[in-house]
C-alpha positions as CSV (number, residue, x, y, z in Angstrom):
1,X,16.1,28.0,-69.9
2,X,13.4,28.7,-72.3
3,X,10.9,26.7,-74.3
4,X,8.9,23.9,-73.5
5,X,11.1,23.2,-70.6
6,X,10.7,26.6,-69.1
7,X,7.4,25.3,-66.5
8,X,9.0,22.5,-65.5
9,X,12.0,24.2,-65.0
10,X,10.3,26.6,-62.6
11,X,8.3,24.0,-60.9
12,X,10.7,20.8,-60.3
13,X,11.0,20.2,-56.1
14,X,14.9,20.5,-56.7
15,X,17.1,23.4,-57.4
16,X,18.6,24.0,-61.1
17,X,20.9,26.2,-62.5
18,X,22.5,27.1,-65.7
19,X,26.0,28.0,-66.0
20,X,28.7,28.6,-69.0
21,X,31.4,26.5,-68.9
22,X,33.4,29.1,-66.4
23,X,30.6,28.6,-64.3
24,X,28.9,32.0,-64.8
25,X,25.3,31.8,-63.4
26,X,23.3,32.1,-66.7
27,X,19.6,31.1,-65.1
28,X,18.3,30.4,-61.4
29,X,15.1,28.6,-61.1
30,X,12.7,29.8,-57.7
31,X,13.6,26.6,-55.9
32,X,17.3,27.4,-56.1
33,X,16.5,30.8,-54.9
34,X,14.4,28.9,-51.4
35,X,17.3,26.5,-51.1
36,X,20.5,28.6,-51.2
37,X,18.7,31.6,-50.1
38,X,19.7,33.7,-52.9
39,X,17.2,35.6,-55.2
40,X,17.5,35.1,-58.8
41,X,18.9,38.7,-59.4
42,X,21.4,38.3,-57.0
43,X,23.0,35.5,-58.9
44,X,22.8,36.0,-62.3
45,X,26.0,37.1,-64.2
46,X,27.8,35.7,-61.3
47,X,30.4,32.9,-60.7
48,X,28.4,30.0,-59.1
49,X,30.9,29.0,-56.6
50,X,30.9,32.3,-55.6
51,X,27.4,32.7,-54.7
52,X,27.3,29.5,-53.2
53,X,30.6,29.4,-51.4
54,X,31.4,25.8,-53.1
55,X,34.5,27.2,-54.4
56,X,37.2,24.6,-55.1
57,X,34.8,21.6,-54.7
58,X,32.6,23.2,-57.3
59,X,34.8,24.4,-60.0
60,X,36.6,20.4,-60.3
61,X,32.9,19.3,-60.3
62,X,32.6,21.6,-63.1
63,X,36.0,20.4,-64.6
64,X,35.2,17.5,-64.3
65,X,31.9,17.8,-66.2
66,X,33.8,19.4,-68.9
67,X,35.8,16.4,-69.8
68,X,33.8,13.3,-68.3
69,X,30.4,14.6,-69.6
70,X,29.0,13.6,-65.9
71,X,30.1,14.6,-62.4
72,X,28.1,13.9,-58.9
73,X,29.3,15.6,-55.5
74,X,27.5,16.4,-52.0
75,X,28.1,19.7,-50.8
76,X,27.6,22.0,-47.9
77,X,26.3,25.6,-48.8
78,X,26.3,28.4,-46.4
79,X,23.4,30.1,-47.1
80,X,22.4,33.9,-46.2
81,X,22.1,34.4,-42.9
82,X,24.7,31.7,-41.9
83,X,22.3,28.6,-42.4
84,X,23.9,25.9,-43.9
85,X,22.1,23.5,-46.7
86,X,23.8,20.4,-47.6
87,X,23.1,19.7,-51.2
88,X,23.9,16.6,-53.6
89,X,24.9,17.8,-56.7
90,X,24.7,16.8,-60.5
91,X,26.3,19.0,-63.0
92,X,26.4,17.5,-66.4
93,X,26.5,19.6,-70.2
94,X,22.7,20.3,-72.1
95,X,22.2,19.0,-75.1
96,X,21.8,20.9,-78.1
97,X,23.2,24.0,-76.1
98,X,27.1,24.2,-76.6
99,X,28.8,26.2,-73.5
100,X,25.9,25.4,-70.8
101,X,25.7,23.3,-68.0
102,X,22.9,21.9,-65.9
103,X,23.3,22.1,-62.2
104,X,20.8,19.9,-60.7
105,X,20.6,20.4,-56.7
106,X,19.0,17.8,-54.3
107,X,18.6,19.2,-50.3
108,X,18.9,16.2,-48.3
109,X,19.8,18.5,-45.6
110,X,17.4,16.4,-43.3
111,X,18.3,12.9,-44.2
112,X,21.9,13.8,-43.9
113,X,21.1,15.3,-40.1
114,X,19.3,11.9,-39.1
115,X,22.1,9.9,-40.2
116,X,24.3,12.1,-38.2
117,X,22.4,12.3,-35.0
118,X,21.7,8.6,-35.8
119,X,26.1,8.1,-36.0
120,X,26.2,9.8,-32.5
121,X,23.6,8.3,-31.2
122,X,25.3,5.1,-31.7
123,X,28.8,6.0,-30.8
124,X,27.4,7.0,-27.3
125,X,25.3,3.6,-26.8
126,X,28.5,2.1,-28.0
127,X,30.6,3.7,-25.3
128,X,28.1,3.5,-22.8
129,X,28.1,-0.7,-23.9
130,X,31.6,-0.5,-23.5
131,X,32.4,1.5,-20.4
132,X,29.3,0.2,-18.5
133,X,29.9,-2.7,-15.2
134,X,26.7,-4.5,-16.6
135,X,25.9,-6.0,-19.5
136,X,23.7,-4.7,-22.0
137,X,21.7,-7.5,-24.4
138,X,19.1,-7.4,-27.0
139,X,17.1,-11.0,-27.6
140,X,14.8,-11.6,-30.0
141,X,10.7,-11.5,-29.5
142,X,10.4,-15.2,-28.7
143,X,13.4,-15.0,-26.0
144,X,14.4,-17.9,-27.8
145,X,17.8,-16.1,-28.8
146,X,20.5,-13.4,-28.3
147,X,20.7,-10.5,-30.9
148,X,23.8,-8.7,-28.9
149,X,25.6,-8.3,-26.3
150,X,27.7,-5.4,-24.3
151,X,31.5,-6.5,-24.0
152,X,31.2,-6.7,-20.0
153,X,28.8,-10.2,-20.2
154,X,32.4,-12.0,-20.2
155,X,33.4,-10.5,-17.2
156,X,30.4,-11.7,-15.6
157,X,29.5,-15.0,-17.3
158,X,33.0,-16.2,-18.6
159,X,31.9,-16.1,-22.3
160,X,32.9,-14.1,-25.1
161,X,29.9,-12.0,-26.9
162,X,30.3,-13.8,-29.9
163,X,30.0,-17.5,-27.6
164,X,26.3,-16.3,-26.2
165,X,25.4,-15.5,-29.7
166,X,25.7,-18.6,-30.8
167,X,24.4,-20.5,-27.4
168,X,21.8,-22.2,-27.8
169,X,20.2,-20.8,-25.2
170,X,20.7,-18.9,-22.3
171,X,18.5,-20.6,-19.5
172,X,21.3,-23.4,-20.1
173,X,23.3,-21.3,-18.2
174,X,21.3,-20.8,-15.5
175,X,21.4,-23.1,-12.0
176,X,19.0,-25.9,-12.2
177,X,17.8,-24.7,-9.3
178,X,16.7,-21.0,-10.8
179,X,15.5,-22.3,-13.8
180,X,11.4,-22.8,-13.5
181,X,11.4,-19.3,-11.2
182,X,13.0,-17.9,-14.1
183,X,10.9,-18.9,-17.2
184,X,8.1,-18.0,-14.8
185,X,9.5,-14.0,-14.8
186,X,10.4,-14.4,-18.6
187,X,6.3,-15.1,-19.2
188,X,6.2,-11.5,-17.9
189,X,7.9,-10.0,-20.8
190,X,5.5,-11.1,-23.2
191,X,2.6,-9.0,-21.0
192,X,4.3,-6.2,-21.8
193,X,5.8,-5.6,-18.7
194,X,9.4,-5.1,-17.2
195,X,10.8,-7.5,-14.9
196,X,13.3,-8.3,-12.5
197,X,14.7,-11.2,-11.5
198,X,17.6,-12.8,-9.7
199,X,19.3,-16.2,-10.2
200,X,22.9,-18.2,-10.2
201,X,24.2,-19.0,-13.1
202,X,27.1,-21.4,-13.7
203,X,30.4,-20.3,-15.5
204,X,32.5,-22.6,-17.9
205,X,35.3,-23.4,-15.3
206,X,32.4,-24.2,-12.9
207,X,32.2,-21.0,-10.4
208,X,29.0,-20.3,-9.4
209,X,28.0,-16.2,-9.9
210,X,24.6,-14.5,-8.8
211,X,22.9,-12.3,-11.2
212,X,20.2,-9.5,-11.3
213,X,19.0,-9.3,-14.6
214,X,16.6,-6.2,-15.3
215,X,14.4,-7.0,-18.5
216,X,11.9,-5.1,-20.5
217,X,9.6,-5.7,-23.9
218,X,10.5,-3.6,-27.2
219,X,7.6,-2.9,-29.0
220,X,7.2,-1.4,-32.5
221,X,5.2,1.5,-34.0
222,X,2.1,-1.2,-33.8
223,X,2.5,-1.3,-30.4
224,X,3.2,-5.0,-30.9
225,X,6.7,-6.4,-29.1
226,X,9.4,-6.9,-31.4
227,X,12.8,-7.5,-29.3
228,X,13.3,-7.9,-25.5
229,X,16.3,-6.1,-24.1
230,X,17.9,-5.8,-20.3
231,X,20.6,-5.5,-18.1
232,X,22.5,-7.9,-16.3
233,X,24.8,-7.3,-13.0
234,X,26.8,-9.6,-11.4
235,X,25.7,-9.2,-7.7
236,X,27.2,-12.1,-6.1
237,X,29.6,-9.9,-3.8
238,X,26.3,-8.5,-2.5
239,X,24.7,-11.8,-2.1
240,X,27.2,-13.3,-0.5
241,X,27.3,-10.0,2.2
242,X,23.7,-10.0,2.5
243,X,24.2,-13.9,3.5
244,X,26.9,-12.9,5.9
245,X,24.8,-10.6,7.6
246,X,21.8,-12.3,7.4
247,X,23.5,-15.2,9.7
248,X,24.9,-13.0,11.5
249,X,21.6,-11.5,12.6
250,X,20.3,-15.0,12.7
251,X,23.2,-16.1,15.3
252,X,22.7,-12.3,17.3
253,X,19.0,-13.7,17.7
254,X,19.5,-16.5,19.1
255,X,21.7,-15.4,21.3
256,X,19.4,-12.6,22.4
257,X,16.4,-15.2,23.0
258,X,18.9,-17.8,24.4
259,X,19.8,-14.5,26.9
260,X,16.0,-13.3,27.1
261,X,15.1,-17.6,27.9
262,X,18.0,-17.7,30.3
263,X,16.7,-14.4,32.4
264,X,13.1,-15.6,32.5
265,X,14.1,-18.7,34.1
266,X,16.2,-16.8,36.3
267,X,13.2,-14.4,37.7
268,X,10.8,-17.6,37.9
269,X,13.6,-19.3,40.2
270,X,13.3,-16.0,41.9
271,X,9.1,-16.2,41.8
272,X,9.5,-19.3,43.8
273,X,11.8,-18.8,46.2
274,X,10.0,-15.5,47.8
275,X,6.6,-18.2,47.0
276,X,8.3,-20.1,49.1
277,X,9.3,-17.6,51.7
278,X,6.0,-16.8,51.6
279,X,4.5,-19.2,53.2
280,X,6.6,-19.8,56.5
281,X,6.2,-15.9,56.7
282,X,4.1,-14.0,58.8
283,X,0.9,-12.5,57.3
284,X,2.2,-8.9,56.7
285,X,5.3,-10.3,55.6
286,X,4.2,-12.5,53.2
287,X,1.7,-9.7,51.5
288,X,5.2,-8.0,50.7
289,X,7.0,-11.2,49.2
290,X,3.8,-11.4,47.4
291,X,3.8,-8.2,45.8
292,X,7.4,-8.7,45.5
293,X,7.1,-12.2,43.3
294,X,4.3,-10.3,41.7
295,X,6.0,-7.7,40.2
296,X,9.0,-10.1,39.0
297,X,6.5,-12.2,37.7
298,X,5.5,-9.4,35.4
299,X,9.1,-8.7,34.5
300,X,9.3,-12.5,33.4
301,X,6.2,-12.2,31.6
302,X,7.8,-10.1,28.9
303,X,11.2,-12.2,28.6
304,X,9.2,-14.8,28.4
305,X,7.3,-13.0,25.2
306,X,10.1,-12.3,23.5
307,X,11.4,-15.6,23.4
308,X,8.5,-17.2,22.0
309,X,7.9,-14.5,19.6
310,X,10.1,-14.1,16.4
311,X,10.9,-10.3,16.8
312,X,13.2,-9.9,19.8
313,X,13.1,-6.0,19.8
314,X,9.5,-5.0,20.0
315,X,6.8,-6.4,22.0
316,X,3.1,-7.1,20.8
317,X,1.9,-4.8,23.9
318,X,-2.2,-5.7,23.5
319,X,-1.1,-9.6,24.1
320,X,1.3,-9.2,26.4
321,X,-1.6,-7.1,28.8
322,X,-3.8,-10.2,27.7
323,X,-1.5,-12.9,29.5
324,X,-0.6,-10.0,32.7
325,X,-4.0,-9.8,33.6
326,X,-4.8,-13.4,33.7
327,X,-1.7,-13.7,35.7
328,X,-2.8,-10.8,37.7
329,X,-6.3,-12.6,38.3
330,X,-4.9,-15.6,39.2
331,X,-2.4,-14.1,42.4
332,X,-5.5,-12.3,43.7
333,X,-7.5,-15.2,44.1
334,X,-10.5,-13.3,43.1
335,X,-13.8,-15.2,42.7
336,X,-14.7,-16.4,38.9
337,X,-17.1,-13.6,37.9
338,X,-16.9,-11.5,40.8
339,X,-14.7,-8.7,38.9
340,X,-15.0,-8.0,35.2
341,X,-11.8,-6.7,33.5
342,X,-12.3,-5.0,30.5
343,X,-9.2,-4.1,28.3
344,X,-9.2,-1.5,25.1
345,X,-5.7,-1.2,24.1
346,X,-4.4,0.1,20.4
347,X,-2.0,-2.1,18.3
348,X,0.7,-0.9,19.7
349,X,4.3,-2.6,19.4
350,X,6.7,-1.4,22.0
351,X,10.2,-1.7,22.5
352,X,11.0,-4.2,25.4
353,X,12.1,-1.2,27.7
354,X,8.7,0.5,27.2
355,X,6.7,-2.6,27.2
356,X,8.5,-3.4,31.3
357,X,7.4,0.1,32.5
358,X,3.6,-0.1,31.1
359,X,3.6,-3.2,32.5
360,X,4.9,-2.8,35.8
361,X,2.8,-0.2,36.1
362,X,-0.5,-1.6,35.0
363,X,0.6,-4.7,37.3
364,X,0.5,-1.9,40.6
365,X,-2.8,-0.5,39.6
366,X,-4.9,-3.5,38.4
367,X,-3.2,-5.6,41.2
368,X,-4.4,-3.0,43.7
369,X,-8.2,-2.8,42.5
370,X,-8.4,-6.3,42.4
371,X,-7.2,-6.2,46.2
372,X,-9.0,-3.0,47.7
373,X,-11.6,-1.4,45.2
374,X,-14.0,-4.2,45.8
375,X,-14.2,-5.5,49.8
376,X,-16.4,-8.5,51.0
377,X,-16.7,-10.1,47.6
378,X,-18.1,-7.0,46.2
379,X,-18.5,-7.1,42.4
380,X,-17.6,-4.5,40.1
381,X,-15.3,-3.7,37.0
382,X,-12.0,-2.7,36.0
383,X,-11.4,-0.9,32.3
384,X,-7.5,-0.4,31.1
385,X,-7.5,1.5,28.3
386,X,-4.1,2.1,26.3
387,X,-4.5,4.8,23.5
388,X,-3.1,6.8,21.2
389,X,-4.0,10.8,20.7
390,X,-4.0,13.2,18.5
391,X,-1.6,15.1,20.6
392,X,1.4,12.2,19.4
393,X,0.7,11.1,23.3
394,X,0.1,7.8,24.4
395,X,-2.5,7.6,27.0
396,X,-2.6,4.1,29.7
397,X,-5.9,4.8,32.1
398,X,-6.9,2.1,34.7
399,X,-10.1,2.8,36.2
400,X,-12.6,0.5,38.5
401,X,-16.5,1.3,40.3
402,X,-15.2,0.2,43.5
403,X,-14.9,2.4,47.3
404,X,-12.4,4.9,45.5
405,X,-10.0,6.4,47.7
406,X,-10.0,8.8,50.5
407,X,-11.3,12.7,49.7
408,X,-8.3,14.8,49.4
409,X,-5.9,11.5,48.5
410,X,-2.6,13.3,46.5
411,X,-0.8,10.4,44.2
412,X,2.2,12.7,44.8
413,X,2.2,11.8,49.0
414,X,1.5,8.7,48.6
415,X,3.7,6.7,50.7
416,X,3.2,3.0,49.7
417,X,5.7,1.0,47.5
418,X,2.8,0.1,44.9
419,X,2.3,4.1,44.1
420,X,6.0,5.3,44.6
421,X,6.4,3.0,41.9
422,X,4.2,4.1,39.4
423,X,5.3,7.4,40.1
424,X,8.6,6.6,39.3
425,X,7.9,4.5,36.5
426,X,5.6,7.3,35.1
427,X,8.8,9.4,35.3
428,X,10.8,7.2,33.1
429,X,8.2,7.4,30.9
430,X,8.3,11.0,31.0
431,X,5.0,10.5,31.6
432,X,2.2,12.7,33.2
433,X,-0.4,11.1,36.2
434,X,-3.3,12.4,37.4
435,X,-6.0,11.0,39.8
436,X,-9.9,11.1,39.7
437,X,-12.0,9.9,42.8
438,X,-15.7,9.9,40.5
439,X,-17.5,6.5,40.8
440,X,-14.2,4.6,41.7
441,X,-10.5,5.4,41.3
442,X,-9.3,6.5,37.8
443,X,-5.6,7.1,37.2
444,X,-4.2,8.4,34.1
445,X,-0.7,8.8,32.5
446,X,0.1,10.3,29.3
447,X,3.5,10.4,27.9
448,X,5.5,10.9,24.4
449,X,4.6,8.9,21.4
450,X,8.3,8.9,19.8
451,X,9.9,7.0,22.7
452,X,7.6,4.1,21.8
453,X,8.7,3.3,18.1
């Protein structure tokens, strides 16, 4: 290619090559060389589907060049070092030059890869839309509409695809009862944010179905939302066991409270006979039926917790000490003011076994300064603390400024009912107790954190 032609010839953005009619390479210009990876030298005096690897495809293009005047293919070149090119390809005669053709070469190498990877793409979304238990949908911006949806939405709502396109719209689906909590979560999309929701919706022969629906805003290059898409799962097999179980554990509570009502009125029937007993007993005997009623008292005191409380398993422990020590205040007929009590207790929730043994045992100590730490109306004060450490311990310390106890007094030999049974209690507890005799009596037990939870 000489002439006037010749610089644009060298400088076009598409490759060109000359070729006689038996498709001899004649010229080559440098963007042919970039494209198919071929210097110039290399291909002159060549066959051009022989450099290039076209081989039939090219020589009927050229055929058909030859005897159409025009001919217009894509192709896929292998280029040197096995990268391939694909090419669209004019080949048509040049004027004025007898024997010569023009090979004009675009690469749309990349286009031709997007629309592939574009293809795939789609065939996978298409399978996945096809294959997947819930139903894909695309609406448009206004949520006014339906743009698509998967195959599965007639399993779940009873419509074909093509019916919900043309519904007029889908909240007339939805249970009357749903409806305002649902346009409420579709104000959501149009913040920008994903939502989900769950409602009834109501098929054409009339069943009624629960669906989850997981929703999210499209948005555009602008950032500005152009579509709304989602999920949506027909969950009304696990509504419908969550029910099941929910009044099942509705009905296994009220038996529980009916159970935990039931024993409380047992142990008061119990509190008033030894009350009672009491009182055509003789002095020493009655002191034990006291202590005795006492201590069921405090067993009745949690039954009674439970059942007036919603949670039948755990026990608020800082409320339940609130109600034991007025209990325990009122038994020891101890003077108004003569005996402050002062309580620190962490928010702890126990489980009704652990909450019975704390309080049994805080009923033996607090009941026993209340009865000996302060003689002749003495006045004084008795501090329960309940704590947890650092240790994963829970510590229960009740401590008063009254007489104290004996020098050399061992918790261990101690032969009265009231401290054999913190002992043992403080065993099931797996619990630790030691004894201090400073200012008053102190005793302290310390036992695992983890049995508590």
């Amino acid at each position: 290619m000489a002439g006037l032609f010749r610089p644009a010839f060298e400088k076009t953005r598409d490759a060109l090559v000359v070729t006689s009619t038996d498709g001899t390479v004649l010229d080559w210009n440098p963007q042919a060389a970039r494209m198919l990876g071929r210097a110039k030298e290399e291909a002159i005096g060549k066959r051009f589907a022989a450099v290039c690897g076209g081989g039939r495809i090219l020589n009927r293009m050229l055929s058909a060049a030859r005897n159409e005047g025009y001919c217009r293919n894509e192709i896929c070149f292998q280029r040197q070092g096995n990268d391939e090119v694909i090419g669209q390809i004019s080949v048509f005669p040049i004027k004025g030059r007898q024997k010569q053709f023009l090979w004009v070469i675009c690469d749309v190498t990349g286009p031709r890869r997007t629309e592939q990877a574009l293809q795939e793409a789609n065939s996978r979304f298409e399978a996945f839309a096809k294959h997947s238990p819930a139903a894909l949908w695309f609406g448009a911006a206004d949520g006014k509409r339906l743009i698509f949806v998967s195959s599965a939405v007639q399993r779940i709502t009873g419509l074909r695809p093509v019916d919900l396109l043309e519904y007029p719209q889908w909240s007339a689906l939805i249970h009357p009862g749903d409806r305002v909590r649902f346009r409420n979560d579709v104000a959501t999309y149009f913040q920008g944010k994903p939502v989900r929701h769950k409602y009834r919706i109501t098929r054409p022969d009339g069943g009624l179905r629960w669906i989850q629906s997981d929703g999210f805003p499209i948005q555009d290059a602008k950032g500005e939302i152009c579509l709304i898409g989602g999920f949506l799962q027909d969950i009304t097999d696990q509504q419908e066991a969550e029910e099941r179980l929910r009044l099942a554990l509705d009905e296994k509570e009220a038996l529980l409270k009916e159970i935990h009502h039931r024993v409380k009125n047992n142990l008061q029937i119990i509190s008033s006979l030894l009350r009672l007993q009491a009182s055509t007993a003789d002095p020493k005997s009655a002191a034990l039926l006291r202590d005795s009623r006492n201590r069921i008292e405090t067993i009745a005191l949690i039954h009674e917790h439970i059942y007036r409380n919603n949670k039948i398993l755990s026990v608020k422990f800082p409320g339940y000490v609130k109600r034991l020590i007025a209990n325990l205040i009122s038994l020891s007929n101890t003077s108004p003011g003569a005996i402050r009590i002062k309580v620190d207790i962490d928010r702890f929730v126990f489980p009704p076994q652990i909450a019975v043994l704390c309080g049994l045992i805080l009923n033996e100590l607090v009941y026993n300064s209340l009865r000996h730490a302060f003689p002749h109306g003495r006045k004084g004060e008795i501090d329960i603390r309940v704590k947890s450490t650092a240790r994963e311990s829970v510590i229960l310390v009740v401590s008063d400024n009254g007489i104290g106890v004996p020098a050399g007094f061992d918790i261990q030999g101690a032969t009265t009912l009231g401290l054999k049974l913190v002992r043992q209690l403080a065993r099931q507890l797996k619990g630790k107790v030691t004894v201090s005799n400073r200012r008053g009596m102190t005793v302290r037990i310390e036992f695992p954190a983890a049995q508590t939870a």
